[in-house]
C-alpha positions in Angstrom: -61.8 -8.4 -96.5 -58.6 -9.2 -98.4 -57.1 -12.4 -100.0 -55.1 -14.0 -96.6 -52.7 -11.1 -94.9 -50.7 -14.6 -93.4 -47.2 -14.6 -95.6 -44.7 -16.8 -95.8 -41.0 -16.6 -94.4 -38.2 -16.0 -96.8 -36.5 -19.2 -95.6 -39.5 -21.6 -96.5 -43.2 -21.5 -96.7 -44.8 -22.2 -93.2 -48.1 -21.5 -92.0 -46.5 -22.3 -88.9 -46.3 -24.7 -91.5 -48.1 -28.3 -92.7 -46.6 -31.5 -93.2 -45.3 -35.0 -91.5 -41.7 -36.2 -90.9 -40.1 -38.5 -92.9 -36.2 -38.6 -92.6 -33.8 -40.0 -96.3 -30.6 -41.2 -95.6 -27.8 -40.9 -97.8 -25.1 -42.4 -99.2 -22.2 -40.5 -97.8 -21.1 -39.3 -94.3 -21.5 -41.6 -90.8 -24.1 -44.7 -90.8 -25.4 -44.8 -87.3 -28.1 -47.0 -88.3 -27.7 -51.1 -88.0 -27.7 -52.9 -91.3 -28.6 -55.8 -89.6 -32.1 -54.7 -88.2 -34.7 -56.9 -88.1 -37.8 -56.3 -90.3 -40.7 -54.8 -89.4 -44.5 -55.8 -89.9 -47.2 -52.8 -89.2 -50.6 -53.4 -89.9 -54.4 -51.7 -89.3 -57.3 -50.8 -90.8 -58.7 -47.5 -92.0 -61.9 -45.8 -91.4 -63.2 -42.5 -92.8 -63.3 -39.8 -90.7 -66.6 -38.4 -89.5 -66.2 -35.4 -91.4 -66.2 -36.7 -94.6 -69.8 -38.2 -94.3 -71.8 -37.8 -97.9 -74.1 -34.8 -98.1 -76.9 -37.7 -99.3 -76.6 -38.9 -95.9 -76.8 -35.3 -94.4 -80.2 -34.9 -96.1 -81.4 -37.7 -94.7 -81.0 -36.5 -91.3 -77.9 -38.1 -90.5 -75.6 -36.1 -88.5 -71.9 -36.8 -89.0 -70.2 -34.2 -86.6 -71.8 -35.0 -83.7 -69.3 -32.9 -81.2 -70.2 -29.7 -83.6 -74.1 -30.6 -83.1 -74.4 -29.3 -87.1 -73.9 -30.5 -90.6 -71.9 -28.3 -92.5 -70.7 -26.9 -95.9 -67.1 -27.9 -94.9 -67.3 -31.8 -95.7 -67.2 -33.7 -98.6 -68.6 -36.6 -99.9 -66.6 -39.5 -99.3 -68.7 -42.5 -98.5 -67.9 -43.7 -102.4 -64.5 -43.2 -101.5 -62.8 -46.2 -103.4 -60.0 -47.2 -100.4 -58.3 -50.1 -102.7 -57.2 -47.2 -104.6 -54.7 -46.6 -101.9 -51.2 -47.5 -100.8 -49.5 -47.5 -96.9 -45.7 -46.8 -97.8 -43.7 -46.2 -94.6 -39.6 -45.0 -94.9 -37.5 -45.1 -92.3 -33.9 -42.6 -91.7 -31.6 -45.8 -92.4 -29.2 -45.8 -94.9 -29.2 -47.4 -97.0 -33.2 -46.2 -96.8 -35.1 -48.8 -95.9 -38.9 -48.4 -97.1 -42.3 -51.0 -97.7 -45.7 -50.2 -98.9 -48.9 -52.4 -98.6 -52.3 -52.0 -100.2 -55.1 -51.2 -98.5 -57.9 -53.6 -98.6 -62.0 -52.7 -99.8 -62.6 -52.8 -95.7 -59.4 -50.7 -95.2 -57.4 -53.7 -93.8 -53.6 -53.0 -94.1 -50.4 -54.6 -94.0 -47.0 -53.6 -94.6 -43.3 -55.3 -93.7 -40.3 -52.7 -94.1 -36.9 -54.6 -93.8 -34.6 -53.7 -91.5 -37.7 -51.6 -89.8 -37.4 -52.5 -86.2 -35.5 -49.8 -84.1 -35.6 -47.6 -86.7 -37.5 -43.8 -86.6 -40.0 -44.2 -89.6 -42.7 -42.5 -91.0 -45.8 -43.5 -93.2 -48.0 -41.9 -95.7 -51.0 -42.9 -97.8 -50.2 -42.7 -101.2 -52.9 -42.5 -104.4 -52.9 -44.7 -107.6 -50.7 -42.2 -109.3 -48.2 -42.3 -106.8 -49.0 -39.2 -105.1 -48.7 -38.3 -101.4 -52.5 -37.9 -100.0 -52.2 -38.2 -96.6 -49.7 -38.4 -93.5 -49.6 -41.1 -90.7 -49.9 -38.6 -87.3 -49.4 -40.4 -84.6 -51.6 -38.6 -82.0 -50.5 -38.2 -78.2 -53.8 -36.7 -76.1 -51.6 -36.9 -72.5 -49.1 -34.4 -73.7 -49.3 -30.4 -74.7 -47.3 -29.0 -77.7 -46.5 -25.3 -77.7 -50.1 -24.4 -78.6 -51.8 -26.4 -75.8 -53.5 -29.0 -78.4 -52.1 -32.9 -78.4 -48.7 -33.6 -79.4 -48.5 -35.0 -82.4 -45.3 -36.8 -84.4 -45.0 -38.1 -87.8 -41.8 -40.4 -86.6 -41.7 -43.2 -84.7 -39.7 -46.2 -83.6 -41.0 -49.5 -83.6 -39.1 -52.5 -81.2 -41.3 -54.9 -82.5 -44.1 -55.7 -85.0 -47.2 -53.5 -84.4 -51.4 -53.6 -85.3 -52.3 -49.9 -85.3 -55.9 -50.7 -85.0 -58.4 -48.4 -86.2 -57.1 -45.4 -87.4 -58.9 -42.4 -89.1 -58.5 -41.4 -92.4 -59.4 -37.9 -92.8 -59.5 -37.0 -96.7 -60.2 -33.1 -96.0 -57.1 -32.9 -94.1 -55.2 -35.8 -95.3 -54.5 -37.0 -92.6 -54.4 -40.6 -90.9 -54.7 -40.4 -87.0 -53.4 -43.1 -85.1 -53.5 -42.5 -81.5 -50.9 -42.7 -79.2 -52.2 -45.7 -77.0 -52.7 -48.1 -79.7 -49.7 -48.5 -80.2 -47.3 -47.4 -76.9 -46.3 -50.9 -76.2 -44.9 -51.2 -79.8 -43.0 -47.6 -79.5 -39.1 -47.1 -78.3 -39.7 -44.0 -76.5 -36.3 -43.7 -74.2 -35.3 -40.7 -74.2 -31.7 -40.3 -74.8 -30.0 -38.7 -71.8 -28.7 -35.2 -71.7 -24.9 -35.2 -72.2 -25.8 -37.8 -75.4 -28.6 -35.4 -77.1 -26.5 -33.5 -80.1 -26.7 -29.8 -79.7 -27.3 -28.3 -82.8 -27.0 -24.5 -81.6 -25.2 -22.3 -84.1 -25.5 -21.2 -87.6 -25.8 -23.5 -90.4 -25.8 -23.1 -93.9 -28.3 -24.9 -96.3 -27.1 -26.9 -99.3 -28.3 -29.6 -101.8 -27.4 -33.4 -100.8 -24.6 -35.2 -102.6 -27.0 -38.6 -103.2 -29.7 -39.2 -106.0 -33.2 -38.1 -104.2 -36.6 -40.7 -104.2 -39.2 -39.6 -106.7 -41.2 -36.7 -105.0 -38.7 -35.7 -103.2 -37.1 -31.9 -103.9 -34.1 -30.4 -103.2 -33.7 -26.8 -101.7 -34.7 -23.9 -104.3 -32.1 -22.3 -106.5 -34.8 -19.9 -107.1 -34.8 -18.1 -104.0 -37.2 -19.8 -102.0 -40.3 -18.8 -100.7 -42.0 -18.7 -104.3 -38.9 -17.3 -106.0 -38.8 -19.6 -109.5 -41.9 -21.0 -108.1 -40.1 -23.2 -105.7 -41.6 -23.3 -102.0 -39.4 -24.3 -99.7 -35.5 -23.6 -98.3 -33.5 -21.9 -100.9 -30.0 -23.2 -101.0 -27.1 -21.2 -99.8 -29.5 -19.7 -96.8 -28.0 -19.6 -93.5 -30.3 -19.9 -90.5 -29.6 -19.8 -87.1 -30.2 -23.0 -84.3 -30.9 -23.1 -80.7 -31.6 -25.9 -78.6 -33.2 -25.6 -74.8 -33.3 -27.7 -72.6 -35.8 -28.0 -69.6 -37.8 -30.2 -67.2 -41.7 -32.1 -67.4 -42.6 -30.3 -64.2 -45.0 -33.6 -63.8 -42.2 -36.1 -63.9 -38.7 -34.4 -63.9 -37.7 -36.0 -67.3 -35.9 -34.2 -69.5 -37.7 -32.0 -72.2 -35.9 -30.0 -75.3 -37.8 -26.9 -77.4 -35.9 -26.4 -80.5 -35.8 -22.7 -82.0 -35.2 -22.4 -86.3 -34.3 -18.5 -86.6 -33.6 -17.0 -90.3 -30.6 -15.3 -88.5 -28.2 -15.1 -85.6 -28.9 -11.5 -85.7 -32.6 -12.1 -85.4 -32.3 -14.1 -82.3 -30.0 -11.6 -80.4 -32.6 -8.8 -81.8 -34.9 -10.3 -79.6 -32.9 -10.9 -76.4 -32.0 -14.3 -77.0 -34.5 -16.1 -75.2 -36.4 -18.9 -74.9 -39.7 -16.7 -74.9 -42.4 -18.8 -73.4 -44.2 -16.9 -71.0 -45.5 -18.3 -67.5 -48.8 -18.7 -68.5 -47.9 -21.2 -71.4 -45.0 -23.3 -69.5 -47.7 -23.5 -66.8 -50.1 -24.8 -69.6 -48.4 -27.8 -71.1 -46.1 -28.4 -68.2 -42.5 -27.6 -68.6 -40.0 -25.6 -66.3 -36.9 -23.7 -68.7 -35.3 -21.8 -65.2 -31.8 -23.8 -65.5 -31.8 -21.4 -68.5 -31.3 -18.6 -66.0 -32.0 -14.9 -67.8 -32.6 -16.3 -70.9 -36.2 -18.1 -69.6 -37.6 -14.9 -70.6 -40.6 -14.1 -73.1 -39.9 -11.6 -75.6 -40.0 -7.6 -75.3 -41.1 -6.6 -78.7 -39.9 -2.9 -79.8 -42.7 0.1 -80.3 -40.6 1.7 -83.3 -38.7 0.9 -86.6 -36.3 3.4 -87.6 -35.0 3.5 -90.9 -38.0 1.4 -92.3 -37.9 1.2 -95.8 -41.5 0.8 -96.8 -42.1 -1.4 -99.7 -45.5 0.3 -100.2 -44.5 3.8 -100.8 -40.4 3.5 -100.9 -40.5 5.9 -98.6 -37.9 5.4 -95.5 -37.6 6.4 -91.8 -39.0 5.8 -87.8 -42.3 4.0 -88.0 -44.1 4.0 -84.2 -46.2 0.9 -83.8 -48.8 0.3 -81.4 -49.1 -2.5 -79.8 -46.1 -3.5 -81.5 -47.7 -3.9 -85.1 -49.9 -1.1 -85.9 -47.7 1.1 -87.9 -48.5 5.0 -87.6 -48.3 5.2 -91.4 -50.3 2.5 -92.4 -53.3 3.7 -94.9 -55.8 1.0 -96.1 -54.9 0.0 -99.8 -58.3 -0.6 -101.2 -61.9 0.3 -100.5 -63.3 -0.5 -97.1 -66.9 -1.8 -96.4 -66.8 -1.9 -92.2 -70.2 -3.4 -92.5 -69.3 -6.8 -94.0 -68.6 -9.9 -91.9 -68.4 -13.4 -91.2 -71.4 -15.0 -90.0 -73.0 -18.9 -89.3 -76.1 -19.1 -91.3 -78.6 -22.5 -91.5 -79.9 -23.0 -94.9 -81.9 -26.3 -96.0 -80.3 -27.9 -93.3 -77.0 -27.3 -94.0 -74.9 -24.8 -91.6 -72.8 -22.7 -93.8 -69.9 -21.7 -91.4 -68.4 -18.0 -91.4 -70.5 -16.9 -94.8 -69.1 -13.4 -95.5 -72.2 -11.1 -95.0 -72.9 -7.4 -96.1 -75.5 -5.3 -95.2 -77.9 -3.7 -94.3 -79.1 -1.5 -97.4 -82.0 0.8 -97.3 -84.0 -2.1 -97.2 -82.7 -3.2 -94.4 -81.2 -6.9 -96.4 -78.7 -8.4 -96.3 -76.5 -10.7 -98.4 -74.5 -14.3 -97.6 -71.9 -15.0 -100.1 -72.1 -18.8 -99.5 -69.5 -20.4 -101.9 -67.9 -20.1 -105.4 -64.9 -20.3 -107.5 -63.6 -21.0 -110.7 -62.4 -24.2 -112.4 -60.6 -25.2 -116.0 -63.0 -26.5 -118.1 -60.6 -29.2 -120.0 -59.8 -30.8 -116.1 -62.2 -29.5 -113.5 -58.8 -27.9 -111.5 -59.8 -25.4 -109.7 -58.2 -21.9 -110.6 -58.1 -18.6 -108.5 -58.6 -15.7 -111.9 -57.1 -12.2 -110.9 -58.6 -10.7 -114.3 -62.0 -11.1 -115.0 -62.4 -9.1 -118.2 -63.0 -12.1 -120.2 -65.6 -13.4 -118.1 -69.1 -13.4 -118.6 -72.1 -14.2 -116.8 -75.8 -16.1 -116.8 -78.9 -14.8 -115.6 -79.4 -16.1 -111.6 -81.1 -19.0 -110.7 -83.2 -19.7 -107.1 -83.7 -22.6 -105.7 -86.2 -24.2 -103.4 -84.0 -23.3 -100.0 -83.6 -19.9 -101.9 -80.0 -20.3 -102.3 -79.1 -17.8 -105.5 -76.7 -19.4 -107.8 -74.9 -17.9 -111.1 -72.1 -19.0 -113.5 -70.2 -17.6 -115.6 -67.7 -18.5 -118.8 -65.1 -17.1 -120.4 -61.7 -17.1 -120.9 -58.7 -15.9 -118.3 -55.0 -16.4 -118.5 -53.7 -19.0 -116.1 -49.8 -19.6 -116.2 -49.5 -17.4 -119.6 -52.2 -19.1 -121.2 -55.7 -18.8 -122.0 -58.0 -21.4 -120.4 -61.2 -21.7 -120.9 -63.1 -21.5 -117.6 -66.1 -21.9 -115.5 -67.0 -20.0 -112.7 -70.0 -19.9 -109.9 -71.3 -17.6 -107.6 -73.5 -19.0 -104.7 -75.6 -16.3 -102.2 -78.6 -15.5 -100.0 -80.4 -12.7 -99.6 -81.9 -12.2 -95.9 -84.2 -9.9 -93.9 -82.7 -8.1 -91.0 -84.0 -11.5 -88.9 -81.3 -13.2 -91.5 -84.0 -15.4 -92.7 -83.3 -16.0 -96.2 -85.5 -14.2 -98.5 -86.6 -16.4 -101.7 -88.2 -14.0 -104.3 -85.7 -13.7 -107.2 -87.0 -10.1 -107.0 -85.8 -8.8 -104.1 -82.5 -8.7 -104.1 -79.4 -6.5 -101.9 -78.6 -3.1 -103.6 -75.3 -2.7 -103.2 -75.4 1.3 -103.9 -77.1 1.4 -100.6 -73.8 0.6 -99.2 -71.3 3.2 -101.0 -71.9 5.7 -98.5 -70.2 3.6 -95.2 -67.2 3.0 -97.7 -63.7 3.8 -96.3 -62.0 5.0 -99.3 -58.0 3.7 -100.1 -55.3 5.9 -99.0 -57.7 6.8 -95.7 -54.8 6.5 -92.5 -56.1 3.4 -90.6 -55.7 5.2 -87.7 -58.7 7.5 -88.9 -61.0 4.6 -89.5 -64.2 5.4 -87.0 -63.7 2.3 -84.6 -66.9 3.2 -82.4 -68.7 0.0 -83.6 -67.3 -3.5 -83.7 -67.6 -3.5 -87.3 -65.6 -0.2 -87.8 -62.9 -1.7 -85.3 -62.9 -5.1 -87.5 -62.5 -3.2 -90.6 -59.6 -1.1 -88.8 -58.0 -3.4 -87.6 -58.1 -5.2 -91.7 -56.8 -2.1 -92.1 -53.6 -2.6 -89.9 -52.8 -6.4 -91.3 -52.7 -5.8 -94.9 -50.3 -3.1 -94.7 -48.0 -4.5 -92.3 -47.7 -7.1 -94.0 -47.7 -5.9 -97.6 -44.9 -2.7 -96.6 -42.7 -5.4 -95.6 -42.7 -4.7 -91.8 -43.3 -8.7 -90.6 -40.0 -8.9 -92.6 -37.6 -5.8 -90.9 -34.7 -6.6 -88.0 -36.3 -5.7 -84.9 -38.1 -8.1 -82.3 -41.8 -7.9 -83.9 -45.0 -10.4 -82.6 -45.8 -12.4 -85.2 -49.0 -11.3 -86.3 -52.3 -13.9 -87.3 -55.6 -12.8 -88.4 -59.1 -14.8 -87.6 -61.2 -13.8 -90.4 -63.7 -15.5 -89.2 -63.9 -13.6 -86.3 -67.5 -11.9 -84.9 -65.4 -9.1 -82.7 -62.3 -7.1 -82.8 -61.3 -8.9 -79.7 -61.0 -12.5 -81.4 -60.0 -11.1 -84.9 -55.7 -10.4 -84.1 -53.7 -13.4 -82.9 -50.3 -12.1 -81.4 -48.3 -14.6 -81.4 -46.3 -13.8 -78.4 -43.9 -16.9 -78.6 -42.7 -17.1 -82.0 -41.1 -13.7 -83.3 -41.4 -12.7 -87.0 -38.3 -14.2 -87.2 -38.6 -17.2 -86.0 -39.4 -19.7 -88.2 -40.0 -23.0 -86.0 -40.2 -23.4 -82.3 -42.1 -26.5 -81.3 -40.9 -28.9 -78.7 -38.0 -31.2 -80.0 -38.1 -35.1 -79.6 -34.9 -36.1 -80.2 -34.1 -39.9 -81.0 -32.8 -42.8 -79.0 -29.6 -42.3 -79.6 -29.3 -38.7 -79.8 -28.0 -37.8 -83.0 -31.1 -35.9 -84.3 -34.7 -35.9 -83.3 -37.9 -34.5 -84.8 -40.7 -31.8 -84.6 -43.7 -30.8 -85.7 -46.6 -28.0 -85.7 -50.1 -27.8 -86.6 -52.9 -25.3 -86.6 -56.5 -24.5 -87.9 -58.1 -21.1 -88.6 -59.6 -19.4 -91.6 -58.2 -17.2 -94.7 -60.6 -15.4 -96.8 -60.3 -15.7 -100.4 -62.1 -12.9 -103.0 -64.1 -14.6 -105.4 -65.4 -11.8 -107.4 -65.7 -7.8 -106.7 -67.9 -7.4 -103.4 -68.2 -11.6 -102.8 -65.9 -13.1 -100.3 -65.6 -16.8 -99.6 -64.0 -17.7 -96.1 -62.2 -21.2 -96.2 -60.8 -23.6 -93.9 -57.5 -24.3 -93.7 -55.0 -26.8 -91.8 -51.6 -26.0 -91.8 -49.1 -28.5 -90.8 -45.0 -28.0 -90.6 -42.5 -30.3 -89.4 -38.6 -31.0 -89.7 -36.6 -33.8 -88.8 -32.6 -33.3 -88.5 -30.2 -36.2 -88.3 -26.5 -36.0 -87.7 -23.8 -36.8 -89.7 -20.9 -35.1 -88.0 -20.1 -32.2 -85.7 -20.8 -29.9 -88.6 -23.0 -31.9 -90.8 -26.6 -32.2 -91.2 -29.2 -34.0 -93.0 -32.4 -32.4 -93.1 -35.9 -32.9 -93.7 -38.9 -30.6 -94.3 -42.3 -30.9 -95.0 -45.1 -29.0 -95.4 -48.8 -28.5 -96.9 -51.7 -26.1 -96.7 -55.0 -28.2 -97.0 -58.4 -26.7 -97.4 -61.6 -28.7 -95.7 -64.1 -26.2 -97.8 -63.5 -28.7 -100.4 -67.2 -27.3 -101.7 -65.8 -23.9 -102.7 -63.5 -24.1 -106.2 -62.0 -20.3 -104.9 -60.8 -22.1 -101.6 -59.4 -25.4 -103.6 -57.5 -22.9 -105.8 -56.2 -20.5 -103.2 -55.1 -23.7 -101.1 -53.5 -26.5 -103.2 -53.3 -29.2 -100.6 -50.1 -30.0 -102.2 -47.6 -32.2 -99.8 -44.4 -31.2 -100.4 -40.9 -33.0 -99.2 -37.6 -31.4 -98.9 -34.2 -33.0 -98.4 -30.7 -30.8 -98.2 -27.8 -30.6 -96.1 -26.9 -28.1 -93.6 -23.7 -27.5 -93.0 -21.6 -25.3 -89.4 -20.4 -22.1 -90.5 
């Protein structure tokens, strides 16, 4: 298994991306807002999600997740969480911005009053002691589908009139606060605007910094490239990308509906066909009917060659054939291959350890369940992902009474051109072939045993025996990391954007062809504009697990939430503010190597785009 094969598109980093809405106005172009506004009072109180239960209370046979039916490895104690630590701040798109925070009380009682709030879209984040952004007001709608079938959610809304959010869950794993839909829907301006009044944004736009002095926390597109060029994460400035709005019907209730498309090209959307892409089977799903759209309600035909490919693996250049769209005919695997390694659920001392990467079996017929581990600074505690572990050395292993197998290790490793004195940890099992974990500190998993069922680099995936589901797991590994490493997710032609499940059990579940969002496509969510039609919002969100490589043969699989949204507002006919945000949050908050690989950081971008 290899460090996550998901990358991130050259016009800013999405997962299909993580983050809520929030909209800045500015100080030049059109005001649509009304000065005048009256001002808003939102209130609530917040509870801690179920997830975050303590693991004292866990051994004590309290079971938090009672819809999973299992305690597991993935929560984190939270029931000393300190909520008076804590700030609601809420901002709406006015301009001049209009913006109010409130503390939150030791019960998690709340009250905020934003002037000139009322009628205006807004969104609201809980913000730490240091003034960092640690979680996002999602306001939750269970009656309605998104694009992936799961409840709509929106980080915007607009308030007619003062509001009580009730009860609303505060989820520090995924920082996120939930407010569902119905608590406050009598509070909410949800007229859609009509048709004709909706601004069409379709065309090619150009992305450039704002003109106006940005709040704290906020960024600016990169001047470094984007996509981690000068270590910046988001648009890069002077990147043109390519809009299309659709319109369609609720096939429920006739009402309007619009699905907004973010391409990083005009050329990329006529590549593949220029159409709307949804296939019957998903408009049947969450309701909607595109055929006014005539030829273009269409899903995508994705090509079954590449011809002058340049591969960014081996330089070399020409026609790549791809089965089933993706698998290249020269892809060969680029490190050694153990097709008997997996994720697995494993119970230990009560706790269910969810997707533990397991190898095995050797001669002895054991196996070994890589449970957790990671590294951290030892001047801060921050957790740090080493790629060089030459000045690392490790402790003699220690047992305990569940038979869990712990080690650290110390050292020093070079982190941002420095060297940092460090900690690391390694936590396993050893089982029988029953997987029932073997205590004895001297009986332990001979890796050697293993060498033999290795796949060595530079073998053709294609040649990878695929007669067992672990061979066609490990070929299929195989496949991901070179497509996406030779550059392939990034070339011209219509190509699936591909998703791996690593915590997949069979080849079947472990690709995820995304068969409605090219590689090219950056966004396509449905679009809720606002109530006046100049601009509207959207947002995405999605769960699955990336594997991160703690040491040599140990794997740690991690949790991740990925959230994306952007909000445009009009300013002329060929003028644009936008805003995007985004995060990657790990709920394995038990595992250093996952709170490394995945920051959790929220980040906020404001820039212009401007009609070419």
């Amino acid at each position: 298994m290899k460090n996550t094969v998901r990358t991130h598109h050259t016009l800013w980093k999405l997962l299909i991306g993580s983050a809520l809405i929030s909209s800045f106005g500015c100080s030049a172009g059109t005001d649509s807002s009304d000065s005048t506004a009256a001002s808003l009072s939102l209130s609530g109180s917040l509870s801690l999600s179920s997830t975050t239960q303590s693991f004292a209370a866990q051994k004590l046979g309290v079971n938090p997740i009672t819809s999973l039916g299992k305690i597991t490895d993935e929560q984190v104690s939270a029931m000393s969480l300190d909520l008076t630590t804590f700030t609601v701040s809420c901002v709406t798109t006015s301009t001049p911005i209009r913006s109010g925070t409130g503390a939150v009380a030791a019960d998690g009682s709340f009250s905020i009053s934003i002037e000139g709030g009322t009628n205006q879209p807004l969104s609201c984040s809980l913000v730490d002691a240091q003034g960092d952004r640690q979680a996002d007001f999602i306001i939750s709608d269970s009656s309605k589908k998104d694009l992936n079938g799961a409840s709509q959610i929106s980080g915007t809304t607009t308030y007619t009139r003062d509001a009580n959010l009730g009860s609303v869950t505060f989820d520090p794993n995924a920082g996120e606060v939930t407010v569902p839909k119905s608590n406050i829907a009598d509070a909410v301006n949800d007229t859609a605007p009509s048709s004709a009044s909706v601004f069409d944004p379709t065309g090619t736009w150009t992305i450039s910094a704002v003109d106006f002095t940005l709040p704290s926390g906020v960024k600016g597109p990169c001047t470094g490239g984007g996509g981690g060029g000068g270590g910046c994460q988001g648009p890069p400035d002077g990147q043109a990308i390519y809009l299309k709005l659709w319109q369609g019907l609720q096939t429920a209730t006739g009402a309007d509906i619009h699905g907004l498309q973010v391409w990083e090209s005009p050329s990329q959307f006529a590549s593949c066909g220029s159409k709307i892409g949804l296939t019957s089977a998903i408009k049947t799903e969450i309701g909607v009917d595109f055929s006014a759209n005539g030829s273009a309600d269409a899903p995508f035909s994705f090509v079954s060659s590449v011809a002058s490919f340049n591969d960014q693996i081996t330089s070399a250049t020409g026609t790549v054939n791809l089965t089933d769209n993706w698998k290249m005919d020269t892809a060969t695997a680029q490190w050694n291959i153990n097709p008997n390694c997996g994720p697995r659920d494993i119970t230990i001392g009560g706790i269910s350890y969810n997707n533990a990467w397991i190898c095995g079996p050797d001669l002895a017929n054991n196996y070994q369940m890589q449970l957790g581990g990671g590294c951290v600074q030892d001047s801060n505690g921050s957790p740090v992902q080493l790629n060089d572990w030459s000045g690392i050395s490790c402790g003699s292993m220690s047992v305990d009474g569940d038979g869990i197998r712990t080690m650290s290790c110390t050292g020093s490793a070079m982190i941002n051109s420095v060297s940092t004195a460090v900690t690391c940890s390694n936590k396993w099992v050893v089982t029988d072939s029953a997987y029932a974990v073997i205590s004895s500190s001297g009986t332990n998993f001979n890796w050697n045993d293993m060498n033999a069922s290795q796949i060595s680099s530079g073998t053709l995936c294609s040649a990878i025996p695929s007669g067992t589901e672990s061979g066609r797991i490990a070929q299929l590994q195989c496949y991901a990391h070179y497509y996406y490493m030779s550059g392939m997710e990034r070339a011209s032609a219509c190509l699936p954007r591909i998703d791996m499940d690593w915590s997949a059990t069979t080849s079947a579940n472990f690709v995820i062809v995304d068969e409605i969002r090219p590689s090219g496509l950056i966004f396509f969510e449905q679009y809720k504009p606002f109530a006046d039609g100049n601009g509207g919002t959207m947002i995405t969100r999605q769960e699955h697990y990336n594997g991160v490589q703690v040491n040599g043969n140990s794997w740690v699989n991690c949790r991740v939430i990925e959230i994306g949204g952007l909000t445009i507002k009009k300013i002329s006919d060929t003028k644009m503010l936008a805003t995007y945000q985004q995060s990657t949050v790990t709920t394995s908050t038990t595992k250093p190597a996952c709170m490394a690989e995945f920051t959790g950081a929220r980040e906020t971008f404001v820039f212009y785009i401007n009609k070419n």
